[in-house]
C-alpha positions in Angstrom: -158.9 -61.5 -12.2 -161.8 -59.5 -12.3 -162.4 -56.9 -9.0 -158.7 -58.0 -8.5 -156.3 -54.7 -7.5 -152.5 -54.6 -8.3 -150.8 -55.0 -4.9 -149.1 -51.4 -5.5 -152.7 -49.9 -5.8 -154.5 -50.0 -2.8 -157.0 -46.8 -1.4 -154.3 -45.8 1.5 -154.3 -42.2 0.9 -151.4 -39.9 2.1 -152.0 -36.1 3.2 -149.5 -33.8 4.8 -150.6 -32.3 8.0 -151.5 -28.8 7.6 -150.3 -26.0 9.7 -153.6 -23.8 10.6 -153.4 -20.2 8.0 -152.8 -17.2 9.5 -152.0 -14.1 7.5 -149.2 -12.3 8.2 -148.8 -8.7 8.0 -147.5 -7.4 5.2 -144.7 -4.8 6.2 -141.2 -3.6 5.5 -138.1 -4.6 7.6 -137.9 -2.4 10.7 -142.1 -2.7 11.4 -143.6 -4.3 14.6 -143.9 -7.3 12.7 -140.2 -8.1 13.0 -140.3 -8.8 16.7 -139.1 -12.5 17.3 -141.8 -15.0 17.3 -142.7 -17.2 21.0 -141.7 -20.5 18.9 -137.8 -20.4 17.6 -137.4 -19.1 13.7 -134.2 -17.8 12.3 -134.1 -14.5 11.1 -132.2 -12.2 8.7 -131.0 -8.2 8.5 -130.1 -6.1 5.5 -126.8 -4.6 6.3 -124.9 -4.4 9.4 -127.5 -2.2 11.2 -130.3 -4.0 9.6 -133.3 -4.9 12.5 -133.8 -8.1 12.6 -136.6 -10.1 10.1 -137.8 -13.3 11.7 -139.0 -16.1 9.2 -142.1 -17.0 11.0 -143.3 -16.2 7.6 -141.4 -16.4 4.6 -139.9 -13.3 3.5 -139.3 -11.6 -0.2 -137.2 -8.9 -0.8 -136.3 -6.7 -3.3 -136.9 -2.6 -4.3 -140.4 -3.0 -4.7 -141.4 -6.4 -3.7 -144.8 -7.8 -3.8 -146.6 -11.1 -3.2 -146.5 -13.7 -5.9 -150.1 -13.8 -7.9 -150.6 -17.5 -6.3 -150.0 -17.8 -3.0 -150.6 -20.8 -1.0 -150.5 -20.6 2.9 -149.4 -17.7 4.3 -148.7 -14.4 2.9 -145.2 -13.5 2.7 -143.5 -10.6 4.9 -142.3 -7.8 2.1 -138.6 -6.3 2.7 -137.7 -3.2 0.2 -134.5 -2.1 0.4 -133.1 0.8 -1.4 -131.3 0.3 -4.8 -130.4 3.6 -6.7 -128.5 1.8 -9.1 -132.0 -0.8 -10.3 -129.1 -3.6 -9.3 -131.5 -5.6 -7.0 -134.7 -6.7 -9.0 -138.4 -5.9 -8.0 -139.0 -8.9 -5.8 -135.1 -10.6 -6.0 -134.8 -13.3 -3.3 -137.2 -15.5 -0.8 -135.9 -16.7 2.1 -137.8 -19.0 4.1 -137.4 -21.5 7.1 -139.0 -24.8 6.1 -138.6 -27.2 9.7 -134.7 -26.3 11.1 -133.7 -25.2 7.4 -133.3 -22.1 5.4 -134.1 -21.7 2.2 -132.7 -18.7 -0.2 -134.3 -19.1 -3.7 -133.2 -16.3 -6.2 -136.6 -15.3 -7.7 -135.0 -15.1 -11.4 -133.6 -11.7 -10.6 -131.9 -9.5 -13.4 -128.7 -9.4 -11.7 -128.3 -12.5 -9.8 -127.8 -13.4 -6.0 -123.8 -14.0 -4.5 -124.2 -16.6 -1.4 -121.5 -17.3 1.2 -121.6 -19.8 3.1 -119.6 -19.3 6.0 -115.9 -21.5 5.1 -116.8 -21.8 1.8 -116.3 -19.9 -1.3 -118.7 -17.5 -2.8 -121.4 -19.2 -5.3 -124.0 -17.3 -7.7 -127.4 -18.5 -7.7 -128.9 -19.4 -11.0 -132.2 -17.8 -12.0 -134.9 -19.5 -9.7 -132.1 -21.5 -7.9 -132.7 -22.3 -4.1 -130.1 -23.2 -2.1 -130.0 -24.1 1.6 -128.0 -22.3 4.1 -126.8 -21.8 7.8 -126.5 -18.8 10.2 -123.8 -16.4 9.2 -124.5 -17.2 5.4 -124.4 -13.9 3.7 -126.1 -13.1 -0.1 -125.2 -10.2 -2.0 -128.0 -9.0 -4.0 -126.7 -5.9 -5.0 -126.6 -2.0 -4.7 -124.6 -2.9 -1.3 -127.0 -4.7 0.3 -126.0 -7.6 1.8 -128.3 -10.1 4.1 -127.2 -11.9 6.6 -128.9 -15.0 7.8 -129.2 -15.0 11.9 -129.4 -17.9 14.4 -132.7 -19.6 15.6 -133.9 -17.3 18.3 -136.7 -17.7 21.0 -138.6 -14.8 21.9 -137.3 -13.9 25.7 -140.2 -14.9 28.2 -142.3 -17.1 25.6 -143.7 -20.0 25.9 -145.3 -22.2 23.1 -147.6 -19.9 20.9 -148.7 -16.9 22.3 -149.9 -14.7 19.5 
């Protein structure tokens, strides 16, 4: 049986297509950068009167956030919120749109994340949990601020990708 390969091992060779890398500006909520992107993304707020944060990017937030020391792809937009108390950790929670999902993942924060789901009861994240979630979803990560997970959106007037 020699030169003779096990039917399971052949040389096919799977890769994932590969969105091209752009880098995304770094910036706090309420910066140009939170305009709604030409292709659809959901977004999220801080806070009733929050402006809207697109995920054309994933997003971390926290009171002093900053990008992870290996990043792959593109850089994550950086949300700070205020948090007199030191409730909310230094970088607490990512949220990111992966296809038509969205992803919170506590990023093994001190004091832990609250999710809501709308019609469901509210559920703590684990350290370095991620959970998937829908529009209205709200997470609590303390110090009173509370994110709310918006619906897709489509930038009014665009079509395809026009940055």
């Amino acid at each position: 049986m020699t030169g003779a390969v096990h039917p399971d091992l052949d040389d096919t060779v799977l890769s994932v297509a590969r969105l091209p890398i752009t880098e995304a500006p770094i910036t706090e909520a309420g910066d140009a950068a939170t305009a709604p992107p030409s292709v659809p993304h959901y977004g999220f707020r801080v806070g009733e009167n929050g402006r809207a944060v697109w995920l054309d990017v994933a997003a971390y937030i926290g009171r002093a956030p900053v990008v992870p020391r290996i990043q792959n792809g593109p850089l994550p937009r950086l949300v700070k919120v205020a948090s007199p108390r030191r409730e909310v950790s230094s970088t607490h929670l990512e949220i990111r749109q992966l296809a038509t999902s969205i992803i919170v993942t506590d990023l093994r924060s001190t004091n832990g994340s609250v999710v809501s789901v709308p019609g469901g009861p509210p559920r703590s994240l684990r350290q370095g949990e991620s959970l998937v979630v829908t529009p209205g979803t709200l997470v609590d990560i303390g110090d009173g601020n509370v994110v709310e997970i918006l619906p897709l959106q489509r930038q009014l007037g665009g079509h395809g990708h026009d940055r």
